[in-house]
N, C-alpha and C positions, 0 to 999 in steps of 0.2 A: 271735281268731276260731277256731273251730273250721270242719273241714272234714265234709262232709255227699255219702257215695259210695252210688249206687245204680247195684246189679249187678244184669245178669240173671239169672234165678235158674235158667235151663237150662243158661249156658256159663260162666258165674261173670263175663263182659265188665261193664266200665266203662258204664254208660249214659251217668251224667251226674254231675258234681258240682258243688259249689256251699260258699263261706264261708258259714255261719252267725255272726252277729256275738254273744257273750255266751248261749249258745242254753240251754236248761233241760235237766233231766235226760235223758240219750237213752230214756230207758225211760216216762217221764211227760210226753213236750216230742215227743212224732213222733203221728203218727195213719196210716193207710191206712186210706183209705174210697173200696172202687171204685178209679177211675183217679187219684184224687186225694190226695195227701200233704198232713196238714197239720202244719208244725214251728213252734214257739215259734223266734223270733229278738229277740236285744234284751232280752228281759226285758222288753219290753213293746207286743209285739204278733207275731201268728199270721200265718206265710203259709199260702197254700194254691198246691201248686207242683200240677204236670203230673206223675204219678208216672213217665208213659216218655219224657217229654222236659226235665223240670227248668223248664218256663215257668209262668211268675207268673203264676198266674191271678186272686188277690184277697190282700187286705193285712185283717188285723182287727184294728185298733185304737181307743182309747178318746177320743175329743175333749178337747182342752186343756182344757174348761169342764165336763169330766164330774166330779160329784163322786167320779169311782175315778179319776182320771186320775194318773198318777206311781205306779200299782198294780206291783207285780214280777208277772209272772206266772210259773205255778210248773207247773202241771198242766193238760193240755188231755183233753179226751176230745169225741169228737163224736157223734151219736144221730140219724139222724134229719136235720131240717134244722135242728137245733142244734149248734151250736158253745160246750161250756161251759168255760169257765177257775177255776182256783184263783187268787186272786190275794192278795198281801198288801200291804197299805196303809201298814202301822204302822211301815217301813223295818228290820226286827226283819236281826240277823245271822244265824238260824235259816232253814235253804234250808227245810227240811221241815215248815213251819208257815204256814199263810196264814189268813186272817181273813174275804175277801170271796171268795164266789163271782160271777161274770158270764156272761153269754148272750147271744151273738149267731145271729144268722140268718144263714144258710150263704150263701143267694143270694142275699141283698143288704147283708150286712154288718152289718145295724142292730144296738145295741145292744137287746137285747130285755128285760132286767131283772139286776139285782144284789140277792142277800142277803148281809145281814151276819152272817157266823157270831157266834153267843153267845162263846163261846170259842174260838180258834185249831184249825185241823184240820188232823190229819196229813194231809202229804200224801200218802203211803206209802197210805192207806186211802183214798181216792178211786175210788168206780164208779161206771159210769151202765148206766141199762139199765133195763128196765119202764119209759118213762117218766118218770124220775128220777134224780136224781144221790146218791148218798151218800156218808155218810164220819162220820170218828168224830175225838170231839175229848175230847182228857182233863179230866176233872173236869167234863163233860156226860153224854157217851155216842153213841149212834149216833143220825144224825138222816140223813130223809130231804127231798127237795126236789122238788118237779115243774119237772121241763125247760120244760114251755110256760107256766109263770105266775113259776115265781121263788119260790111260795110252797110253809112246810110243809106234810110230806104227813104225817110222823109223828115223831117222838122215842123212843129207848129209855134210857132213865138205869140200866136196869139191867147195860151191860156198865159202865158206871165198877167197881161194887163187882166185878162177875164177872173184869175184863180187867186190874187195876189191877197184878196181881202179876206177877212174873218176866215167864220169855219168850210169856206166854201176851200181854202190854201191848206185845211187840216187830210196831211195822208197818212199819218201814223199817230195811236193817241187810244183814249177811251170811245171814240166815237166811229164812225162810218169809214171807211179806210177807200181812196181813191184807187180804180184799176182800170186800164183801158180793156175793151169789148173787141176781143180781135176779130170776130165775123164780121163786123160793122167797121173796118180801120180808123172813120173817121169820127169815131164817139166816146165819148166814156161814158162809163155808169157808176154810181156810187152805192157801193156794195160793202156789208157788213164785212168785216174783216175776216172774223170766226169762219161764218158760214155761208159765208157768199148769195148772203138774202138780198135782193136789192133794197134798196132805203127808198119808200117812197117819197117820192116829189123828186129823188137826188139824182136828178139827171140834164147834162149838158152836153150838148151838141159840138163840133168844134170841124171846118172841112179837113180834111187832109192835102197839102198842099200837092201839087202834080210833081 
């Protein structure tokens, strides 16, 4: 288990902590949204705690009879009254590759739809925002997804040939970590992992197809 500390951020004081059991990346596995924390536990399922007192507000998980059920989950991000997960099915030893995305509803838990990616998606490249979730999968390219249907919203197969080389293909690592720019749909920016500084120079263009 890993341990899970949250300080106040005027006195530096202990709030509250808490074991997380097998928990996912700290950087792709925590959310703050409002008074609300939500952290991957298990590897296969999201709490959502009380962010100034640590209490369990709601559990999100996939029913034994789901067909994603036994999914790892890798990557959370939340929008909205969506809660979206990365997840991978295929039991692959690869942390930073998942296959299926999932959705659930914030306020009542429900499973609200799953896509199956074409080919596996870094996880490293995961954004949401305008309404949808993105990410980019090698030997496809960048694809986008609407948060409230599940379904595609667009495809670009032209970063395969554009992103395939050097560190410009690097989205998870010691370096600049790749994130699409949802106000702008049709760009990315290459932005510090940590702190979401942009990296100067690290920027490409890409249209969004109609």
């Amino acid at each position: 288990a890993e341990r899970l500390f949250v300080k106040d951020a005027f006195n530096g004081m202990t709030l509250w902590e808490r074991d997380l059991k097998a928990p996912g990346s700290m950087q792709s596995g925590l959310a703050l949204i409002g008074s609300t924390l939500y952290a991957l536990e298990g590897g296969n399922q999201v709490l959502a705690l009380d962010a100034g007192t640590g209490k369990e507000l709601k559990v999100y998980r996939v029913s034994a009879s789901s067909p994603v059920a036994g999914a790892r989950f890798l990557h959370l991000a939340v929008v909205g009254n969506t809660l979206c997960i990365l997840a991978d099915k295929s039991g692959g030893k690869n942390a930073n590759l998942g296959d299926t995305f999932l959705a659930f509803d914030v306020q009542d838990g429900q499973l609200l739809w799953t896509y199956a990616c074409e080919k596996q998606a870094q996880e490293g490249s995961v954004a949401a925002g305008d309404g949808a979730v993105y990410f980019y999968a090698p030997g496809l390219g960048a694809v986008a997804v609407e948060l409230q249907t599940g379904k595609e919203r667009w495809r670009n197969t032209e970063c395969v040939s554009v992103m395939k080389d050097g560190a410009v293909g690097t989205f998870v690592g010691a370096g600049p970590s790749w994130a699409i720019y949802p106000e702008r749909r049709n760009q990315f920016k290459n932005i510090q992992a940590l702190n979401a500084v942009l990296d100067a120079g690290g920027f490409t263009e890409f249209a969004a197809p109609n």
